[in-house]
PyMOL commands that place a pseudoatom at each C-alpha (Angstrom):
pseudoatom trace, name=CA, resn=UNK, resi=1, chain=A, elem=C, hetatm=0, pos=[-3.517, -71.363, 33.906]
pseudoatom trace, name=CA, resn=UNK, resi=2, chain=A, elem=C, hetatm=0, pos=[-2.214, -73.623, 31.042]
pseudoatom trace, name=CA, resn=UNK, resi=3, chain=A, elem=C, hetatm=0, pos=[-1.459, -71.799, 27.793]
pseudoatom trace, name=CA, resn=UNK, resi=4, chain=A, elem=C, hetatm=0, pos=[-1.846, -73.709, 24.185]
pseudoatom trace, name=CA, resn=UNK, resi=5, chain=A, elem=C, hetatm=0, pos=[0.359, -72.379, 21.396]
pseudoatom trace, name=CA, resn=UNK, resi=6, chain=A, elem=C, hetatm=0, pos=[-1.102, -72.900, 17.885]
pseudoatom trace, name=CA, resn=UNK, resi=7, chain=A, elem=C, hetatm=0, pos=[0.612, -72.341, 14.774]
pseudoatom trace, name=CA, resn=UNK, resi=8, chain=A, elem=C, hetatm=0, pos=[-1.901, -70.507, 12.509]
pseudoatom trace, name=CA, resn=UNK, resi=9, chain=A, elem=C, hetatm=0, pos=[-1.766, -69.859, 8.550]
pseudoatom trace, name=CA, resn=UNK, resi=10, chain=A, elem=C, hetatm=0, pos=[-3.285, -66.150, 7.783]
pseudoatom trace, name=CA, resn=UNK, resi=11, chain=A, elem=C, hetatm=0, pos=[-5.265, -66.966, 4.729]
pseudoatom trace, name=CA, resn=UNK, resi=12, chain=A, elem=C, hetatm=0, pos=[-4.892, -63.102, 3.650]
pseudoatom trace, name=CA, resn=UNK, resi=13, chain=A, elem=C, hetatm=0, pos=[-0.557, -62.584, 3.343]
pseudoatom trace, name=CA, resn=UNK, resi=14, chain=A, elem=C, hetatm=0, pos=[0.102, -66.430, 3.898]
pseudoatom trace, name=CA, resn=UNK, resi=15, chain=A, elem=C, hetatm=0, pos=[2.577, -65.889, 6.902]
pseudoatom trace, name=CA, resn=UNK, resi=16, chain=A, elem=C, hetatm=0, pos=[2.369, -68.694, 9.747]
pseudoatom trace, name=CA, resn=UNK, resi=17, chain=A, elem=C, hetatm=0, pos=[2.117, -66.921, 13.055]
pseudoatom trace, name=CA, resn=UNK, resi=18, chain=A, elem=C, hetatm=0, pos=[1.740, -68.324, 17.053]
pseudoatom trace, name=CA, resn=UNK, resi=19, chain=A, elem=C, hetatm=0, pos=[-1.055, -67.805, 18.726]
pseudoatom trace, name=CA, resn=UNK, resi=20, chain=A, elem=C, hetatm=0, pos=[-1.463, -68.070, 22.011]
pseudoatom trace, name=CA, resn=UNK, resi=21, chain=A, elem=C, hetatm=0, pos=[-4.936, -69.175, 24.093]
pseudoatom trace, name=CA, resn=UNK, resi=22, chain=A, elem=C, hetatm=0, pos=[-5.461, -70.142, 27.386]
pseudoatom trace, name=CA, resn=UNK, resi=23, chain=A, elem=C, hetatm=0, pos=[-6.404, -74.194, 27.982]
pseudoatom trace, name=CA, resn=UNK, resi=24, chain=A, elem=C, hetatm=0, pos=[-9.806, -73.908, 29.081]
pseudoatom trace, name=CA, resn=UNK, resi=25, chain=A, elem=C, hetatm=0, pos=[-11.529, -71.360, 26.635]
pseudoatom trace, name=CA, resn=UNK, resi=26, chain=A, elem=C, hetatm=0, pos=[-15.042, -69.629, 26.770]
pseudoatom trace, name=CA, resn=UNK, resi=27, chain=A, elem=C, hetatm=0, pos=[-15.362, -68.951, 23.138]
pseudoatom trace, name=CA, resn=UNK, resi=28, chain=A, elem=C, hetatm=0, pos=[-15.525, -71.411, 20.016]
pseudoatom trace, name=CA, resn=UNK, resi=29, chain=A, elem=C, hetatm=0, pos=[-15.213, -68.229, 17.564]
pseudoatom trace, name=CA, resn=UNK, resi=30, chain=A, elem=C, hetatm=0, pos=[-12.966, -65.425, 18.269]
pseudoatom trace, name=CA, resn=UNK, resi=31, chain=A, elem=C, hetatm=0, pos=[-11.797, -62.637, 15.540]
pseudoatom trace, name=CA, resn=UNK, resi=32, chain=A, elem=C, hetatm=0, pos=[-8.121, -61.333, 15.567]
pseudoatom trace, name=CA, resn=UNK, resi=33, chain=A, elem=C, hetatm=0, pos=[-5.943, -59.123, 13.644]
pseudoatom trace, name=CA, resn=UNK, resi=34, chain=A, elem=C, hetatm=0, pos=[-2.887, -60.779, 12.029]
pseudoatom trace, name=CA, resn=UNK, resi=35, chain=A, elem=C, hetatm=0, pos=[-0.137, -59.885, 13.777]
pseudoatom trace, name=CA, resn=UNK, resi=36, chain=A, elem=C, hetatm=0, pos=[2.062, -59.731, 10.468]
pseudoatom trace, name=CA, resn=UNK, resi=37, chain=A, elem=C, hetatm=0, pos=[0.045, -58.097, 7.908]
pseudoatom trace, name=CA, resn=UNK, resi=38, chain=A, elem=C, hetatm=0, pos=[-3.253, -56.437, 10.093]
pseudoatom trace, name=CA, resn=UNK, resi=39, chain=A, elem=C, hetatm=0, pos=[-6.324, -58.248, 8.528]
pseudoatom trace, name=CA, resn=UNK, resi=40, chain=A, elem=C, hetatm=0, pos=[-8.553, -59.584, 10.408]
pseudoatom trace, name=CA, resn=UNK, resi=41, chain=A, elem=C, hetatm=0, pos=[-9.429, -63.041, 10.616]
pseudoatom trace, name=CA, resn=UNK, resi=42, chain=A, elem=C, hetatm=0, pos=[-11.851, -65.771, 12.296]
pseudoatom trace, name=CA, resn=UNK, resi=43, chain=A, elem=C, hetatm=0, pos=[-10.688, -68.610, 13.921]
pseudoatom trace, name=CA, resn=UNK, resi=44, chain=A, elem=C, hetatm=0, pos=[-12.521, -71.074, 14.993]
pseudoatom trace, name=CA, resn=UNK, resi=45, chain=A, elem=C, hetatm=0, pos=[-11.544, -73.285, 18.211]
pseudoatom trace, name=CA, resn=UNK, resi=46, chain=A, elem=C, hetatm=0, pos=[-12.584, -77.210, 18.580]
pseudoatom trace, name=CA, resn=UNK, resi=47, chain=A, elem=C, hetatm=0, pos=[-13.343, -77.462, 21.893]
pseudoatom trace, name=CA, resn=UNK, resi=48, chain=A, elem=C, hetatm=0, pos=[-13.700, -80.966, 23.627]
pseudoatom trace, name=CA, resn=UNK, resi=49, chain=A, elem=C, hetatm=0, pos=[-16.499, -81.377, 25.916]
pseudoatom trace, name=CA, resn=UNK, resi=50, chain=A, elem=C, hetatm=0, pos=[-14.229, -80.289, 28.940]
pseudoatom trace, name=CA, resn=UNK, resi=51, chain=A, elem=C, hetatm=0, pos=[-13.924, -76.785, 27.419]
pseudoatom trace, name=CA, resn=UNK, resi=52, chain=A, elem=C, hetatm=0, pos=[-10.366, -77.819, 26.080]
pseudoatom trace, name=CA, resn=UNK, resi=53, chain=A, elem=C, hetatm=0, pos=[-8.679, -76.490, 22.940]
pseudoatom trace, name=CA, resn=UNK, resi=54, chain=A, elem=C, hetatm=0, pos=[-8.381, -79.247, 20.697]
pseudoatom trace, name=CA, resn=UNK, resi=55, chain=A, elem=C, hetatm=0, pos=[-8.240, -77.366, 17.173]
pseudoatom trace, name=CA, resn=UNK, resi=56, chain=A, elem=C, hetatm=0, pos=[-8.682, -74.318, 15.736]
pseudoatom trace, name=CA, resn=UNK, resi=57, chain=A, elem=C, hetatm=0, pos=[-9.065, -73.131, 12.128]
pseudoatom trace, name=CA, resn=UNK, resi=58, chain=A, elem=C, hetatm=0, pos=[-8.485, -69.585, 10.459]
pseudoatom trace, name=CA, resn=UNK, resi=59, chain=A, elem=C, hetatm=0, pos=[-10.992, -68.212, 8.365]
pseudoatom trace, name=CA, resn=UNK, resi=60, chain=A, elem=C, hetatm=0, pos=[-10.843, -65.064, 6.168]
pseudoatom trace, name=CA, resn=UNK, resi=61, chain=A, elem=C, hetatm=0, pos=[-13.887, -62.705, 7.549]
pseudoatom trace, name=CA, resn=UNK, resi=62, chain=A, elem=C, hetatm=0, pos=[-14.477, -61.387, 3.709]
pseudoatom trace, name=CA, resn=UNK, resi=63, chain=A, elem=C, hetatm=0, pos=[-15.382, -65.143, 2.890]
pseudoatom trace, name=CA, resn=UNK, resi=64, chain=A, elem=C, hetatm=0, pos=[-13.156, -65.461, -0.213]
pseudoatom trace, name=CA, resn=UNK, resi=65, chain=A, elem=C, hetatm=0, pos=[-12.107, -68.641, 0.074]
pseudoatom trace, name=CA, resn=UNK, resi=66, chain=A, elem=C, hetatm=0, pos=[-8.832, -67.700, -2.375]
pseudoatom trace, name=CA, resn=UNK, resi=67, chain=A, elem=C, hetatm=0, pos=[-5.488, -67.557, -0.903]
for i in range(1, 67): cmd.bond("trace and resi %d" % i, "trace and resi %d" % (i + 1))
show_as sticks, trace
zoom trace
């Protein structure tokens, strides 16, 4: 099982934190808690047709766009 590290900005506190996925995921849209100040947030994975991580994205789940 290959692991992909991704450093992620939390759009809530503005920390950069790692997150960790395995290579071939089974989910485009997953929801986690920061692990530095406990909101939670949606990130989005870019899969390539294989089912590889290419990208993700973090998204605040209250959809205010403000940092």
């Amino acid at each position: 099982m290959n692991i992909i590290k991704f450093d992620l900005h939390c759009p809530y506190c503005g920390k950069t934190f790692d997150l960790e996925l395995e290579e071939n995921a089974t989910q485009d849209d997953l929801i986690e808690e920061c692990p530095l100040c406990g909101h939670g947030i949606d990130i989005q994975l870019m899969l390539s047709p294989e089912g590889k991580i290419i990208d993700a994205e973090i998204h605040r789940i209250d959809g205010d766009t403000d940092e």
